[in-house]
Every structure is written in structure tokens, then in C-alpha cells.
C-alpha positions as CSV (number, residue, x, y, z in Angstrom):
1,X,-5.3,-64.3,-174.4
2,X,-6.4,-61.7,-172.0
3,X,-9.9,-62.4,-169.9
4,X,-10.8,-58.3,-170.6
5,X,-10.5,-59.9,-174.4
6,X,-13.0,-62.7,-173.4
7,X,-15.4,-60.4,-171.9
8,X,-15.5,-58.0,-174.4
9,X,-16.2,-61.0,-176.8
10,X,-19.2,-62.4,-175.2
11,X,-20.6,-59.3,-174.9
12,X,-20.4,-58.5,-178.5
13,X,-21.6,-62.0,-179.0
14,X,-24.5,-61.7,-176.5
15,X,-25.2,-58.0,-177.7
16,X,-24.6,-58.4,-181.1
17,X,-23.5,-55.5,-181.4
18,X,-20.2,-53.5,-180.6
19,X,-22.1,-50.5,-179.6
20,X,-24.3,-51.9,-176.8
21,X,-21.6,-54.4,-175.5
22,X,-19.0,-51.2,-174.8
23,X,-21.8,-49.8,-173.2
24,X,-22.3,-52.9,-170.9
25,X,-18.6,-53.3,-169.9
26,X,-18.5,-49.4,-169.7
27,X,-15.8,-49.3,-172.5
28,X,-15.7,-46.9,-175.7
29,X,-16.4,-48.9,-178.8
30,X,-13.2,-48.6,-180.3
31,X,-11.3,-50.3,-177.1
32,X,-14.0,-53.2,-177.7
33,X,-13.3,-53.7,-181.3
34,X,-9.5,-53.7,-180.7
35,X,-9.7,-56.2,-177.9
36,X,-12.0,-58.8,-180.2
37,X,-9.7,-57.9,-183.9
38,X,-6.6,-58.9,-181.3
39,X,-8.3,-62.1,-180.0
40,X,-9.5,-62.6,-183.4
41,X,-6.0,-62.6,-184.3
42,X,-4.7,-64.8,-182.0
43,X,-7.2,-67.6,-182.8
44,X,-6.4,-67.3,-186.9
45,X,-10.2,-67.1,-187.6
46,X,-12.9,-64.5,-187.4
47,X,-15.3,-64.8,-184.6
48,X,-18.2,-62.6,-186.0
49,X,-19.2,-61.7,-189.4
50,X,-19.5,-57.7,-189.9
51,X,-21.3,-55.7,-192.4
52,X,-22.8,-51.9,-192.1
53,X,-26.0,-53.1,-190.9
54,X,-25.5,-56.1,-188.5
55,X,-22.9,-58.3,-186.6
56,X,-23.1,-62.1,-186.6
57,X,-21.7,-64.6,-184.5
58,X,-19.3,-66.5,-187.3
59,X,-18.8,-70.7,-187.1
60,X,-16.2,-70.3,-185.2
61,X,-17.2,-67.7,-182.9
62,X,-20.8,-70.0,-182.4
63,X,-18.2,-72.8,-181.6
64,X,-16.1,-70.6,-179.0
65,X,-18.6,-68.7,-177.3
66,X,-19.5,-71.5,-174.4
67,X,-15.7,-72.0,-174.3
68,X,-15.2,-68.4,-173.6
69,X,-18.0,-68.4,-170.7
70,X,-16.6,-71.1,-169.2
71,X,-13.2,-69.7,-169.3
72,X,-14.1,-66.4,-167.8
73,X,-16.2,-68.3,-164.8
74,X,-13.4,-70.6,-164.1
75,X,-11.2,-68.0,-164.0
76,X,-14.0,-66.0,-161.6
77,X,-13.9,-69.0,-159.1
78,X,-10.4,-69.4,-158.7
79,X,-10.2,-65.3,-158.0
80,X,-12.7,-65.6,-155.6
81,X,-11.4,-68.8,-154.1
82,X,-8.3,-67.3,-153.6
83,X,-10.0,-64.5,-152.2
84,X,-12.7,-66.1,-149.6
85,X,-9.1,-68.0,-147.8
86,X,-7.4,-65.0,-147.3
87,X,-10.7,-62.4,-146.7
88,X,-14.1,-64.5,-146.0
89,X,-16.5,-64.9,-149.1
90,X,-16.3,-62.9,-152.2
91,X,-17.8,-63.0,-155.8
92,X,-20.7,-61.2,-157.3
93,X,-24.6,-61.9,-157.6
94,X,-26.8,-61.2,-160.4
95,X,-30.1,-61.6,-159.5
96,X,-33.6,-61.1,-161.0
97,X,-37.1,-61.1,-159.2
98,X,-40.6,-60.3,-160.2
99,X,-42.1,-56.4,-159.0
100,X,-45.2,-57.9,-157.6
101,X,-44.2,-61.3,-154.9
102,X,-45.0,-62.8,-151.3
103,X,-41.8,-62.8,-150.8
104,X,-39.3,-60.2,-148.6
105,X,-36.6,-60.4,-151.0
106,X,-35.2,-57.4,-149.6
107,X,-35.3,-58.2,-146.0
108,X,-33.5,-61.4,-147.1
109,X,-30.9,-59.4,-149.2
110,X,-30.1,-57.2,-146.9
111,X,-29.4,-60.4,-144.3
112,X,-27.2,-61.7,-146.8
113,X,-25.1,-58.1,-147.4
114,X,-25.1,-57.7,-143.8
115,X,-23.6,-61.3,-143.2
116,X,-21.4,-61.1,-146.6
117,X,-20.6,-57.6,-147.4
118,X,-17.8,-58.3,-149.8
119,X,-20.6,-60.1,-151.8
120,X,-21.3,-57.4,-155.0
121,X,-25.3,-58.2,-155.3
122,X,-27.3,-56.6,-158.3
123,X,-30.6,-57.0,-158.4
124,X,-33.0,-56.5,-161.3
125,X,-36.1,-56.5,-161.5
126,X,-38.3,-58.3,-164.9
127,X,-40.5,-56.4,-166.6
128,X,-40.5,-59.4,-169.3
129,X,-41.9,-61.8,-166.5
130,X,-40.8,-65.4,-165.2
131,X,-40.3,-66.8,-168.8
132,X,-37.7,-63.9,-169.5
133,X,-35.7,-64.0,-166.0
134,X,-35.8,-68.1,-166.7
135,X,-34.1,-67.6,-170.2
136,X,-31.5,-64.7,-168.6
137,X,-30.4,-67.8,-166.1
138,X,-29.9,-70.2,-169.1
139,X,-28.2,-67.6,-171.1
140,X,-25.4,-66.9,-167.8
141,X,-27.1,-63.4,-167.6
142,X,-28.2,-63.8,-164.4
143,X,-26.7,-66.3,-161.2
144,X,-30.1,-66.3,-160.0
145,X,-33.8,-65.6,-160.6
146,X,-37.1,-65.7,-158.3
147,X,-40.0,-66.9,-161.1
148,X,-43.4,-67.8,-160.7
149,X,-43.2,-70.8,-163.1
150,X,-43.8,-74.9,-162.7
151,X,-41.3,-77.4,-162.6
152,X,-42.4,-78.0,-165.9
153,X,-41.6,-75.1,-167.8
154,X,-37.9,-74.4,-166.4
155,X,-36.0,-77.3,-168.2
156,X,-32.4,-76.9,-167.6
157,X,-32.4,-75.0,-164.5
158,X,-32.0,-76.5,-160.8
159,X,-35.3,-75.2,-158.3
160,X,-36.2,-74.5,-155.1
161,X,-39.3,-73.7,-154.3
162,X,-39.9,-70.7,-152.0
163,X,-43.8,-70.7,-151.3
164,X,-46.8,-71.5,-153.1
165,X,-50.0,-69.1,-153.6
166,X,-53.9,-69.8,-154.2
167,X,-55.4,-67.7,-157.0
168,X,-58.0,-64.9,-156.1
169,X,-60.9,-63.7,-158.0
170,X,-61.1,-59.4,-157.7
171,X,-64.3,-58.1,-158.6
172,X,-66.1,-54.7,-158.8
173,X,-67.7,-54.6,-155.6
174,X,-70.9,-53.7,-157.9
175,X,-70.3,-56.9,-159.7
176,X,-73.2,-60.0,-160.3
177,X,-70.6,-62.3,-158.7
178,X,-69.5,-60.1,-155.7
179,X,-71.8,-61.7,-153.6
180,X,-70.6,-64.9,-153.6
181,X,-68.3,-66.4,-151.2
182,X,-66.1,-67.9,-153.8
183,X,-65.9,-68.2,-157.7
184,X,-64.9,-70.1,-160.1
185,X,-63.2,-69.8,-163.2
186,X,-66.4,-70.9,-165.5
187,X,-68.4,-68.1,-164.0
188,X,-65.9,-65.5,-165.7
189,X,-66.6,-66.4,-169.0
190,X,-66.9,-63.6,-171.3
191,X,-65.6,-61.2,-169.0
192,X,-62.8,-58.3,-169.8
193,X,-59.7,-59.2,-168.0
194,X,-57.0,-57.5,-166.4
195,X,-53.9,-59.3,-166.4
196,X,-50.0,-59.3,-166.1
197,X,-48.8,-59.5,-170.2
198,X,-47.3,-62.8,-171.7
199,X,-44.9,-64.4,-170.4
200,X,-45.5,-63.6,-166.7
201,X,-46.3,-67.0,-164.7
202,X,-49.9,-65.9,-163.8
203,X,-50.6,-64.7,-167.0
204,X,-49.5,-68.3,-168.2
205,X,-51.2,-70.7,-166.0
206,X,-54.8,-68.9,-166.2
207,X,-54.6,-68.5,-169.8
208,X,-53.4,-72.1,-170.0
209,X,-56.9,-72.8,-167.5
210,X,-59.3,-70.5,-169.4
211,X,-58.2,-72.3,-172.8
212,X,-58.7,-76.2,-171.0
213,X,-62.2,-74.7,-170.5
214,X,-62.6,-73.8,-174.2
215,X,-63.2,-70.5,-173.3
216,X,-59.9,-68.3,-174.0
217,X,-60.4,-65.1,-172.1
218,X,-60.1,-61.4,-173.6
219,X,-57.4,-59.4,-171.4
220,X,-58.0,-55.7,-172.2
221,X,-55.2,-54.3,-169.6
222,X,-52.0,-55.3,-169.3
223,X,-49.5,-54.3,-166.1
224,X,-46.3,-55.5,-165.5
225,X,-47.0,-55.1,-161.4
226,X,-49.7,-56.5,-159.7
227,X,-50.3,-53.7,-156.9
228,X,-52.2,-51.2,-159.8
229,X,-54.8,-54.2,-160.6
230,X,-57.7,-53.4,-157.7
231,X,-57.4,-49.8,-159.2
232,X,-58.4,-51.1,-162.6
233,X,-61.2,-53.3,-161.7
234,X,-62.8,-50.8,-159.2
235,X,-62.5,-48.8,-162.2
236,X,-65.0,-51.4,-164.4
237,X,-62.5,-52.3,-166.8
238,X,-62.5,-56.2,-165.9
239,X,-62.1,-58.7,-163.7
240,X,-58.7,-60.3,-162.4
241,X,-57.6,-63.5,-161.0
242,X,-54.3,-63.2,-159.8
243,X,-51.8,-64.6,-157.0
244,X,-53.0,-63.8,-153.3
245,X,-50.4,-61.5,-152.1
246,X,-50.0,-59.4,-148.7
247,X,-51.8,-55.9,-148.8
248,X,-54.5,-53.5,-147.2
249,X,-58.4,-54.1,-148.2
250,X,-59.2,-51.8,-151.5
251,X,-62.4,-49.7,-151.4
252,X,-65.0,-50.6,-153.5
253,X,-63.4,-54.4,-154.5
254,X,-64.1,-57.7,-153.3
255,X,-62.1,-60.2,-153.2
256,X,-62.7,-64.0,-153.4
257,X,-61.3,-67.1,-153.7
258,X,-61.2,-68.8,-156.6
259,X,-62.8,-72.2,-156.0
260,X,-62.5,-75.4,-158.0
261,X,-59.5,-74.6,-160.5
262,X,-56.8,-76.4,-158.9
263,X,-54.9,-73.3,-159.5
264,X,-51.8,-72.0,-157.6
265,X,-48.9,-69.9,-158.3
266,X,-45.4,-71.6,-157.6
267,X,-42.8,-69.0,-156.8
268,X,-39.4,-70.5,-157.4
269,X,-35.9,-69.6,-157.0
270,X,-33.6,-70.7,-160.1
271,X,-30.3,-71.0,-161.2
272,X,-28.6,-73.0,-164.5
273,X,-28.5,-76.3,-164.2
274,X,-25.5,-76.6,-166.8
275,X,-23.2,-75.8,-164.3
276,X,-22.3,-75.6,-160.5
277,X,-23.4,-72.7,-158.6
278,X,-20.8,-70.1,-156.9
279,X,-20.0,-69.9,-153.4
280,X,-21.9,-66.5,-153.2
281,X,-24.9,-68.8,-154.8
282,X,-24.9,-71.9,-152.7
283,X,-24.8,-69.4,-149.7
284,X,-27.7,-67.5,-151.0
285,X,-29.8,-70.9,-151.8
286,X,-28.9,-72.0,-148.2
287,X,-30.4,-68.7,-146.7
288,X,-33.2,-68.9,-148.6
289,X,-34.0,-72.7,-147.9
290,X,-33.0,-72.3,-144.3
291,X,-35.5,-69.4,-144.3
292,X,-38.7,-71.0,-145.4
């Protein structure tokens, strides 16, 4: 049993499909197929059930899939152990952020590279928002993941906390409520939102706020990045309340803090609790923590 073999499987198996997982391992599809009917052959079983229109994980291959992971990390740990005596430290990091933080994730990247060069580090950032970079880590797609989620909802993943943010109200400066030195959430009721889409941590805790209040919110734009939001409102198509993050004053919008919510956004760095972290990983986390 070859670990190309293993790869190729949990690709198909994370893919499902033989197309998209040659295209992840940068393989053609026929070397892919070959490696899992040889592997399949080896084991005496099928590992995935095939038809013209769909491939299945089989039983079997449900059953070997975590071994398989494990296999291939083990196997990743001892390279790079082997590695780190004889050349310093080694390995790979896959991490994910958000487009829109108050964080310099690349100023602290580029401190890591600097210090670790042989370190591969790939960095990708969500357009699915903190609940889809939380469920990459718990899947093993990613070592590592900057969300902007509670303790509460990332259940099986180990957490650090990087920084917390208030919430801010941004208004029309034209608006009835521009005025005043802060608002709170109550006084936007029945207003036209904009807002991050589902899933995003923002986007979660204010609509979890605005529904407490009985008084679930209409969001009529959507933007997977924060920085275009002033645009929209100066533009009347709604109100926001979003994370307070770094940034030059926008012409014609106010900006106020939201008072009386109880609101704030945690930004947290994650990685799967199932398992122990890297060496490339616990170094990141110690930069980071050593950092804040």
C-alpha cells in the first residue's frame, strides 16, 4: 500500500468524484482510478460504489476513510520529523481567514516564512464565512482557520482567541438616527439591511440578536467583504451593523456605536480538536499567542 494510493483515495472520497480529485492532486483521471482499483485490490473490498452518474463512498470505504487520514498524517509527521533534525522545521500549512478582519494576518505570515522558510504555507481565503472554514478544519481540509465564531458554536475544535470587536451601527449620514451618539439595535427595526450572507459570524450573531428581539431583520444586500458596506449605505440601500474594523472616515456615513446589545465579534484562531497539531501548527499558535 502506497501513500500516493491513500491520497488519491481520500480525495476521491472527499471529492466524490474522480474528476475533481485528479484535479486536486494534479493527476489525470485515469492515474487516479488506477491507484484506488489497485488499493481496492489489495484490501479485497470496494471502497466506493460507481455508477454513470455518481460515486459513493461504499461500507467499507466509510469505515477506512479516517484510517486512511490518519495513515497519511502519521506518515507526514514522521517525514517531517525526520526532516526538522537534520534541516530546522518543515511541513506544510493550510490555512483559511476571513477577507474583511482586525487582524495583520499577513504581517504575521510573512514573520512566520521569514523565520521558517521551509514551512509551505497556503492561505485561503472563505467566501463561505466562519461556519464553512470551521467545518474545512473538522473535515482535515485545513490545519488552521481564523473565524469570527463563539466558543459555542466550534464543537470539536481547540481555540484561541485573537481579539474581540464591538459592533457598529453605519448609517446614511441623511439618516433619522445619524444624529445620535449611539444606537441601539431596537431602533433599527424595520429597516433594509446590508449584511455579510449566512453563515458568516456577523451575519450570525445579529441575526441571532434581531430574532431574541422578535423582530427578524430584512437583509436586501449581501457581500462576502466588509470594506464595500459604507458604499451601500451611503448609497440608501440599508443600514449595517457590523464588526468595528481599522479604516479611513467614508463621506457621507456616520458611524456609531451600537449601545445596549451586549454584542461583540470574537475572532478566533482554530484547529481540530481530534487530533494533535503539527510542529508547523504549534509554532504558528505560539506566534500568534505570543503576538497578542
Amino acid at each position: 500500500m502506497e501513500t500516493r494510493q491513500l491520497e488519491y483515495f481520500v480525495a476521491v472520497a472527499e471529492e466524490l468524484s474522480f474528476t475533481r480529485a485528479a484535479q486536486r492532486v494534479f493527476a489525470v483521471q485515469s492515474t487516479v482510478s488506477a491507484a484506488v482499483r489497485s488499493l481496492e485490490a489489495e484490501l479485497g473490498t470496494r471502497l466506493f460504489d460507481r455508477s454513470t452518474r455518481r460515486v459513493a463512498l461504499s461500507a467499507a470505504g466509510a469505515a477506512f476513510l479516517p484510517e486512511a487520514k490518519a495513515a497519511i498524517e502519521a506518515l507526514e509527521r514522521a517525514r517531517a520529523t525526520v526532516q526538522e533534525a537534520s534541516e530546522g522545521l518543515r511541513g506544510s500549512l493550510r490555512i483559511g481567514t476571513l477577507t474583511s478582519i482586525g487582524v495583520d494576518l499577513p504581517a504575521l505570515l510573512g514573520a512566520f516564512h521569514r523565520r521558517y522558510p521551509l514551512v509551505d504555507i497556503h492561505v485561503t481565503v472563505s467566501i463561505t464565512g466562519s461556519t464553512g472554514l470551521a467545518e474545512e478544519v473538522r473535515q482535515g481540509r485545513l490545519d488552521v482557520a481564523l473565524v469570527g465564531l463563539p466558543e459555542t458554536d466550534l464543537a470539536g475544535l481547540d481555540v484561541l482567541r485573537v481579539d474581540t470587536l464591538p459592533f457598529v451601527v453605519v448609517l446614511p449620514a441623511t439618516h433619522r438616527l445619524a444624529a445620535r451618539k449611539a444606537v441601539r439595535l431596537a431602533d433599527l427595526a424595520g429597516e433594509d439591511f446590508i449584511d455579510t450572507p449566512r453563515g458568516f459570524g456577523n451575519r450570525v450573531a445579529l441575526d441571532r440578536a434581531f430574532d431574541a428581539l422578535g423582530s427578524p431583520r430584512r437583509v436586501t444586500v449581501e457581500v462576502a467583504d466588509l470594506r464595500p458596506v459604507p458604499g451601500y449605505v451611503r448609497a440608501g440601500l440599508g443600514v449595517a451593523v457590523v464588526p468595528e474594523t481599522p479604516g479611513p472616515a467614508e463621506a457621507d456615513v456616520v458611524v456609531r456605536p451600537l449601545a445596549g446589545a451586549g454584542l461583540d465579534w470574537p475572532l478566533n484562531l482554530v484547529t481540530a480538536g481530534a487530533k494533535p497539531p503539527s510542529r508547523a501548527v504549534r509554532t504558528l499558535l505560539d506566534l500568534v499567542a505570543n503576538s497578542i
